[in-house]
C-alpha positions in Angstrom: -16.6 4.7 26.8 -14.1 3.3 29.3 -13.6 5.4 32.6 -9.6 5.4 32.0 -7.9 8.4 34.0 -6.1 9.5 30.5 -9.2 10.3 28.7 -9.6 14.0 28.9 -6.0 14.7 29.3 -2.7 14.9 26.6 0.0 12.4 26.7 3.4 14.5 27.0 6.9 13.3 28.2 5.7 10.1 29.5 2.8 11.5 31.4 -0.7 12.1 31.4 -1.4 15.7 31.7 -4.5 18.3 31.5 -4.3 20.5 28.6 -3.2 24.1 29.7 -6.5 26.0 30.5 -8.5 22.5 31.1 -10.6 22.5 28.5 -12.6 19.4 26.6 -14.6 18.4 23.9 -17.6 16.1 23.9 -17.1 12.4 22.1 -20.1 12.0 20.3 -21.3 8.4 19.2 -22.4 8.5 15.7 -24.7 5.7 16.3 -27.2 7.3 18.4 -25.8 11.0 18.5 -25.2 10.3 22.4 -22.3 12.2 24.2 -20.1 9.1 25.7 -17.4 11.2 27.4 -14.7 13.6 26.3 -11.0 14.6 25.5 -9.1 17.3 26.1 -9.0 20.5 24.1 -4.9 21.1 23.9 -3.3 24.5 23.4 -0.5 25.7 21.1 1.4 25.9 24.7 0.4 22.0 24.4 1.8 21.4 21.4 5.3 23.5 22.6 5.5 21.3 25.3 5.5 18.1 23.7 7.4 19.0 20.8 10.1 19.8 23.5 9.6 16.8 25.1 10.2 15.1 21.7 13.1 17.0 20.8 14.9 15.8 24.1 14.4 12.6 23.9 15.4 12.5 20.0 18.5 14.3 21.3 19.1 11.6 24.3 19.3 9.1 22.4 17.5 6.8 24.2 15.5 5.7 21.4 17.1 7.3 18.8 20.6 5.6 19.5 19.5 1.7 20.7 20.6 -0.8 18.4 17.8 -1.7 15.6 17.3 -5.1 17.3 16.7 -3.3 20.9 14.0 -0.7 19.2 12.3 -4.4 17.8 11.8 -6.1 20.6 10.1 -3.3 22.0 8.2 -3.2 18.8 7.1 -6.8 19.3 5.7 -5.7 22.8 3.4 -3.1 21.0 2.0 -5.6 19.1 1.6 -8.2 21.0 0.1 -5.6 23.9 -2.4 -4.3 20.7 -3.9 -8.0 20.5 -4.1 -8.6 24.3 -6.2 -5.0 24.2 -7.8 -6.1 20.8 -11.6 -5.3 22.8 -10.8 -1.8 23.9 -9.1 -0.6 20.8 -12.0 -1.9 19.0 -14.8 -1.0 21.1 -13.2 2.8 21.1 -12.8 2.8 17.4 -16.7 1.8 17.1 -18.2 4.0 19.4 -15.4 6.8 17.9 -16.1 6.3 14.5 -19.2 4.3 13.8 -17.1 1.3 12.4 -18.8 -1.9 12.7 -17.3 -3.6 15.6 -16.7 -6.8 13.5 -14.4 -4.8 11.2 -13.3 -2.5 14.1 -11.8 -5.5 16.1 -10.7 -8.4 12.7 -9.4 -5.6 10.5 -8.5 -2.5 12.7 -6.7 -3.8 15.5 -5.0 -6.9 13.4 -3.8 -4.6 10.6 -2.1 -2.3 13.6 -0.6 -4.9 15.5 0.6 -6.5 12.1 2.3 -2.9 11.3 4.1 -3.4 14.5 5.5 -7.0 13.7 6.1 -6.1 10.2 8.2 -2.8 10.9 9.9 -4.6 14.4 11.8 -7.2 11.6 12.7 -4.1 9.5 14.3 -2.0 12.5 16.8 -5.3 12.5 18.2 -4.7 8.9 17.8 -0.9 8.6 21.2 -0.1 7.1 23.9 1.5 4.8 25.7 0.4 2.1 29.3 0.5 1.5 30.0 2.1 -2.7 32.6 1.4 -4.4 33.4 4.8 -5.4 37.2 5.4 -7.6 38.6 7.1 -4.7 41.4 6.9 -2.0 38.9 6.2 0.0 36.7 4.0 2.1 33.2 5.1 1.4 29.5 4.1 3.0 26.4 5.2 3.6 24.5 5.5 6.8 20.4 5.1 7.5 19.5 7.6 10.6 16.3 8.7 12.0 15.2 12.1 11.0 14.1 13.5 13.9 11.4 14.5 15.5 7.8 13.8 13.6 4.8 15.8 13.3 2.2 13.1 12.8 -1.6 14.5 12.0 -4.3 11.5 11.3 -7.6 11.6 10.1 -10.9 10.5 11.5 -11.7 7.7 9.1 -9.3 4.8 10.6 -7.3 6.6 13.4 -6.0 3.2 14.9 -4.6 1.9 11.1 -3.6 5.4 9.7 -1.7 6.5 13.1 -0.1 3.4 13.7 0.8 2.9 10.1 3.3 6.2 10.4 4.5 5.0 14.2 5.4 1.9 13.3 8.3 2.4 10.5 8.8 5.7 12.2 9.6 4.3 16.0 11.5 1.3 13.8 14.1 3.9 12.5 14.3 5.7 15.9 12.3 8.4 15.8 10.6 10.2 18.0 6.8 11.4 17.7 4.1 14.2 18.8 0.8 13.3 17.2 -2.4 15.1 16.2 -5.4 13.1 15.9 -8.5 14.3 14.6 -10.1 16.5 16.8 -13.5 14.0 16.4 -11.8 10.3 16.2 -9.3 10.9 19.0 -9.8 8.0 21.5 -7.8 5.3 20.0 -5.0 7.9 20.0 -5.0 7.5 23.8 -5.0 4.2 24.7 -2.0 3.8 21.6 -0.4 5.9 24.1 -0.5 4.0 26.9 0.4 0.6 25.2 3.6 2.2 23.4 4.7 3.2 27.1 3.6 -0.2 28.5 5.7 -2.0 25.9 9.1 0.1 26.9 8.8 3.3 24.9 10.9 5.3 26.5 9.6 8.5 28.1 9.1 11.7 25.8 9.7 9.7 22.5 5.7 9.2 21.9 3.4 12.2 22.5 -0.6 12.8 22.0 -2.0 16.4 21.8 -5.8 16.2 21.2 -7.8 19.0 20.2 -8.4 21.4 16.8 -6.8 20.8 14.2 -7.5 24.5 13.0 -5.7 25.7 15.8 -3.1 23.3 16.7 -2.3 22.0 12.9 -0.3 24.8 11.5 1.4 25.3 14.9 3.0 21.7 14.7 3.4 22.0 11.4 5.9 24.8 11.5 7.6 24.2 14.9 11.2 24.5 14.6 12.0 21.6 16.7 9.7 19.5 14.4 11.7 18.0 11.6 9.5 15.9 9.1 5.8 15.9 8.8 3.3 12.8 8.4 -0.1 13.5 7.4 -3.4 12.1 6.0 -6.3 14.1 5.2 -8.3 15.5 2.3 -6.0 17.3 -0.5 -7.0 20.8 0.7 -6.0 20.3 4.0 -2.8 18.5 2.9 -1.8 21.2 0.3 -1.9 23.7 3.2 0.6 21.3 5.2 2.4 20.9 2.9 3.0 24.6 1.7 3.5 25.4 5.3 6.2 22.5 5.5 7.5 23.7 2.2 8.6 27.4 3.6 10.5 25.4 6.3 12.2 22.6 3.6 10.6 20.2 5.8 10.0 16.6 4.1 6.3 15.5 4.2 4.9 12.8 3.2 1.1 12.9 2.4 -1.9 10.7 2.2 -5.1 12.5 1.0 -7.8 11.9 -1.3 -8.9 9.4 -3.4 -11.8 8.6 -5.9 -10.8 5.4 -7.4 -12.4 3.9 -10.7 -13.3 0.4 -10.7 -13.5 -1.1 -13.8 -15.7 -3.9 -14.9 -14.8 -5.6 -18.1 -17.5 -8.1 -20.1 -15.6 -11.2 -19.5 -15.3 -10.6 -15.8 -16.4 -13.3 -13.2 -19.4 -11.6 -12.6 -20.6 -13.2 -9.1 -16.8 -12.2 -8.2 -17.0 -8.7 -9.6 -20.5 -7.6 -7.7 -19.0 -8.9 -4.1 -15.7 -6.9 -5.1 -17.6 -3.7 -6.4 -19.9 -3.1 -3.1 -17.3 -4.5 -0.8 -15.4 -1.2 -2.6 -17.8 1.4 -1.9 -19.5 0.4 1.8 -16.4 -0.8 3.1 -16.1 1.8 6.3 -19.3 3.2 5.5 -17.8 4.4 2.2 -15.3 6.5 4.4 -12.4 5.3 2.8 -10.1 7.3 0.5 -9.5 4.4 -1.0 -12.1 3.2 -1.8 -14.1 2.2 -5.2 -16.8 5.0 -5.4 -16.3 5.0 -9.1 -18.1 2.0 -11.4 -17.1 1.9 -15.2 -19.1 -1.3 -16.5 -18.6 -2.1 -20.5 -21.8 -1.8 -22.0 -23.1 -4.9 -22.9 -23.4 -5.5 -19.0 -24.1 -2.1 -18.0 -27.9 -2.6 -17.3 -27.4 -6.5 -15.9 -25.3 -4.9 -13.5 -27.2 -1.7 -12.6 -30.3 -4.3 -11.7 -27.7 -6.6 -9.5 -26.8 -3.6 -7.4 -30.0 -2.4 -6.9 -31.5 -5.9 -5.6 -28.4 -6.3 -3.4 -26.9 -3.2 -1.3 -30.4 -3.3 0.5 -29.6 -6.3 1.7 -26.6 -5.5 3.1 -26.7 -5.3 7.0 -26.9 -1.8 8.5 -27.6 -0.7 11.8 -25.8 -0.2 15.5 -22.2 -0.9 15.1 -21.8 -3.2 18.5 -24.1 -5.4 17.3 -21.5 -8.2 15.5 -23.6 -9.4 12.1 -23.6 -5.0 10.9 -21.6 -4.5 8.3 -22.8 -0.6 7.4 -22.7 2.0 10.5 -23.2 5.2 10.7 -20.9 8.3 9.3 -18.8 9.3 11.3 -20.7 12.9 12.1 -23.2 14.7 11.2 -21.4 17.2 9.2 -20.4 14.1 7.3 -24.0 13.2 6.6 -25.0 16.2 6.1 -22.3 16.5 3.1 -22.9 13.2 1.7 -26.6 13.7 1.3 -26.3 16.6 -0.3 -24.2 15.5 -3.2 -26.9 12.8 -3.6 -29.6 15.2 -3.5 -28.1 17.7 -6.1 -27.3 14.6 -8.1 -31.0 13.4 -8.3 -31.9 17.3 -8.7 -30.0 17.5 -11.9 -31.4 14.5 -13.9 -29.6 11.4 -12.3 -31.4 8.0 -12.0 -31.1 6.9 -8.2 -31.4 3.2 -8.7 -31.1 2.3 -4.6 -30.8 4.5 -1.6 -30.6 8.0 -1.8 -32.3 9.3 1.3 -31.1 9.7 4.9 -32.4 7.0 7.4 -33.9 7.5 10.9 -32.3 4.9 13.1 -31.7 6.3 16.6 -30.8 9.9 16.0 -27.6 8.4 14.5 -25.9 9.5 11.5 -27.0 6.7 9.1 -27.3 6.8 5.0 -27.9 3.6 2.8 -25.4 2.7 0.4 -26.9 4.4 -3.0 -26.4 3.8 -6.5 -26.2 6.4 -9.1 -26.9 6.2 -12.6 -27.2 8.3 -15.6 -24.3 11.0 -15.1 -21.8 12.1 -17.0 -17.9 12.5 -15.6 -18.3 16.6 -15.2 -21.0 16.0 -12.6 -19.9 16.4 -9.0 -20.9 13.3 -7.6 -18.4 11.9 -10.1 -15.8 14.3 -10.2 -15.5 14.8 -6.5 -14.7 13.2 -3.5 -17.9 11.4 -1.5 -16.6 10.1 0.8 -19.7 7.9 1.9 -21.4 5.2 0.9 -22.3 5.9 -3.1 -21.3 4.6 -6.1 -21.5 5.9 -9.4 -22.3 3.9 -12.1 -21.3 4.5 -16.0 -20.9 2.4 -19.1 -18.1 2.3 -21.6 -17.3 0.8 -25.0 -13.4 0.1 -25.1 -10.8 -0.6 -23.3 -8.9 3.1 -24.3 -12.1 4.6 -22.8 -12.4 2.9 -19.3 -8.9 3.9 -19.2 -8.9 7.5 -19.9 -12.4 7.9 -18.1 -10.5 6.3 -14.8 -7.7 8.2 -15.2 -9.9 11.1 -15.7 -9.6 12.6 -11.9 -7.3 15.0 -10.2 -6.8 12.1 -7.7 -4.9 8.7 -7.9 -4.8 6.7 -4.9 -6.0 3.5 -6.2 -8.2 1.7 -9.3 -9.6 -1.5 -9.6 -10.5 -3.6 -12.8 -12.1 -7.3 -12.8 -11.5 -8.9 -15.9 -10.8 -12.8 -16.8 -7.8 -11.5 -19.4 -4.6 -12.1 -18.3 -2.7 -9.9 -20.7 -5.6 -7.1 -20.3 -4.5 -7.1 -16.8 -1.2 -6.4 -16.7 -1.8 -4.2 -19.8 -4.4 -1.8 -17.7 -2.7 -1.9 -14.9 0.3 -0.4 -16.1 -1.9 2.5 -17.7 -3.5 3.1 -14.8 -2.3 6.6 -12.6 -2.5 5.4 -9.4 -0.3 4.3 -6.2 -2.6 0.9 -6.2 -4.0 -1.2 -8.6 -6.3 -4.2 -7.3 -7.6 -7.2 -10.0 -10.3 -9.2 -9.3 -10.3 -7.8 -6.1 -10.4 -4.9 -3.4 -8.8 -3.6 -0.6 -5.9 -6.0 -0.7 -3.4 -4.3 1.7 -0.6 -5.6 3.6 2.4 -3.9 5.5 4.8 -5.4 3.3 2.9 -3.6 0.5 3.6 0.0 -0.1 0.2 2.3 -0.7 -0.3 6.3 -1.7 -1.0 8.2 -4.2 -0.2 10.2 -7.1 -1.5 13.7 -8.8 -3.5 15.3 -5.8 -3.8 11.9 -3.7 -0.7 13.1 -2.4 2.6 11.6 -2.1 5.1 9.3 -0.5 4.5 5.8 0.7 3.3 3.9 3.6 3.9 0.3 4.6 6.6 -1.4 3.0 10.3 -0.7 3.3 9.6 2.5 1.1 8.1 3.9 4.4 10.8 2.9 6.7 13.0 4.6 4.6 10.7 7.8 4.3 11.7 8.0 7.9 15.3 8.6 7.8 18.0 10.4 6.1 21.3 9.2 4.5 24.5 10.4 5.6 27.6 9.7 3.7 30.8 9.1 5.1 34.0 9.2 3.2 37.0 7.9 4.9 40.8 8.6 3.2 43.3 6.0 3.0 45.6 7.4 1.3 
């Protein structure tokens, strides 16, 4: 890990600070299980400050009130500083996270420096809109910033998921304090010191590191906070967003996922194979949404079982920093320990393991092969719940009613998949489909021009896209007699 002088310390009205009391965590690489330095552990007397520190420069309107095009060109700086720092972003979110430093650096760092460039175009055309309303009166709207936001990340792509709520959120002209998960929190910091490199203005971006069980609910329901941002399992963000709820503060939420991909008979088969493990080892299968699910019509249900299980061994797993790995480690033990236990109680209750299945012993790091599963039915927990790891579920199915209903056959709906040659079975699927995202013929298709999030307990709300911007601020009408 890099020797920087603000690792270890929180990021609060433009300066880098120890947390009150001085305490730290460890940063563990998941790789080898090695302690590589450490953050700080911030307090709620933390979180106080930089919510103040938000609040005032919301209210100074040195962000908040610059002219859209002024708030993009400073936009443009982050981005362009994010590629010109494209090796210590990366090399933070590998030894973080566990993420493959080929991904960390091509689809990480890109994707957040794109969010920038998108979202600095949008902060030039953020406006009203005059209505022509049958009164004695002039009448428009007005597109403001909201506030100050609460924005709490997960550990699973902290560069991409953090600067995906930033981005539109700074565009509109608001200001930010921001959680990131207490394991994953590195990127967080050096984010920190590129937005104020670029010309962030001081207090308008904070970081407060540490638990999220202590500092979480504090942030959540500080009165100088007004909206909330988050992305994290359901249970976490129901809690949020009760908490938010007794305060009428908006959230918006991104939480879990366990996304059917369907695999029709007269699918490009070669295609559909790439496309289905691409969907469930992407990240080390630490992806909400990802395609952990595998609904193959039966007459190709066994040809396919037999590809998988001659090809996810081949797929390269090992140390992260080395640049051919595609698979790393998960992102803690705790993750491991969670993921191999659903496997194991799987294969305990009659499943048919046809690859993986068993932890590996690769450097005291945190490793599991990507598995397949067969044989199970949709009540069994490996199907039914959230992974969150490298495993995919395999079932047949006669019609297309069936694949349907069995996709749609989850509290969760964050994305879905189907790989099918049928042009009119494509859009007719999709449309059936309860979920934010539908990919055909391929997977993990995501731009920031194209809104993503879920419905039923995948949360709700959008990011990327205008419908983000516009997530981040409020309308005000104004009414003006001329009478």
């Amino acid at each position: 890990m890099s020797n920087a002088a603000y690792y270890g310390k929180v990021f609060i009205g433009g300066e880098w600070q120890e947390a009150t009391g001085g305490k730290r965590r460890d940063v563990t690489n998941p790789a080898n299980g090695k302690v590589i330095g450490s953050v700080a552990s911030a307090t709620t007397a933390d979180v106080d400050r930089a919510a103040q520190a938000a609040r005032a420069a919301f209210d100074s309107g040195a962000w908040s009130g610059l002219p859209g095009r002024e708030r993009s060109r400073v936009l443009l700086n982050v981005s362009k500083l994010i590629r010109e720092r494209a090796d210590d972003l990366a090399q933070a979110e590998s030894a973080d996270v566990g993420k493959p430093i080929m991904f960390a650096k091509n689809i990480d760092v890109t994707t957040a420096a794109d969010q920038f460039e998108y979202f600095a175009a949008q902060a030039q055309v953020l406006d009203g809109s005059v209505r022509n309303a049958p009164l004695p009166a002039h009448a428009y709207t007005r597109r403001e910033p909201i506030g100050v936001v609460a924005a709490i990340t997960p550990f699973n792509f902290p560069l991409i998921l953090s600067s995906s709520k930033f981005a539109p959120g700074l565009a509109a002209g608001n200001t930010f304090v921001h959680k990131p998960a207490s394991e994953t929190s590195l990127s967080a910091l050096i984010m920190a010191d590129i937005l104020t490199d670029a010309g962030v203005p001081r207090g308008v971006f904070n970081v407060v590191t540490g638990s999220g069980a202590e500092l979480g609910d504090h942030l959540v329901t500080h009165p100088l906070v007004d909206k909330i941002a988050f992305t994290g399992s359901t249970e976490v963000g129901s809690h949020v967003a009760e908490l938010a709820a007794k305060a009428l503060k908006p959230v918006t939420a991104e939480l879990g996922g366990n996304a059917a991909n369907i695999v029709f008979a007269d699918a490009d088969l070669d295609k559909a194979i790439g496309t289905v493990i691409n969907a469930f080892v992407f990240n080390t299968g630490q992806f909400c949404m990802g395609g952990p699910r595998l609904l193959v019509e039966r007459p190709l249900y066994e040809t396919v079982l037999g590809i998988l299980g001659n090809a996810v061994g081949g797929v390269p797993l090992g140390d992260p920093s080395e640049p051919g790995t595609v698979i790393g480690p998960l992102a803690s033990k705790s993750q491991l320990d969670k993921v191999a236990g659903m496997v194991d109680r799987a294969k305990a209750a009659g499943a048919r393991i046809v690859a993986g299945g068993k932890k590996l012993d690769i450097n005291g790091g945190y490793f599991y092969p990507p598995t397949v599963i067969a044989d199970v039915d949709d009540a069994a927990e490996v199907v039914k719940d959230e992974v969150f790891g490298p495993v995919l579920t395999v079932q047949p199915f006669d019609t297309e009613e069936e694949a349907i209903a069995r996709a749609n056959g989850t509290r969760y709906g964050l994305a879905a998949g189907l790989q099918t040659s049928d042009i009119g079975r494509v859009h007719r699927v999709a449309a059936k489909l309860d979920a934010g995202i539908v990919w055909v013929n391929g997977w993990a298709l995501l731009d920031p021009s194209v809104p993503f999030g879920g419905v039923k307990n995948s949360g709700w709300g959008r990011e990327s896209g205008e419908e983000a911007l516009l997530s981040y601020t409020r309308t005000k009408s104004v009414v003006v007699a001329i009478g």
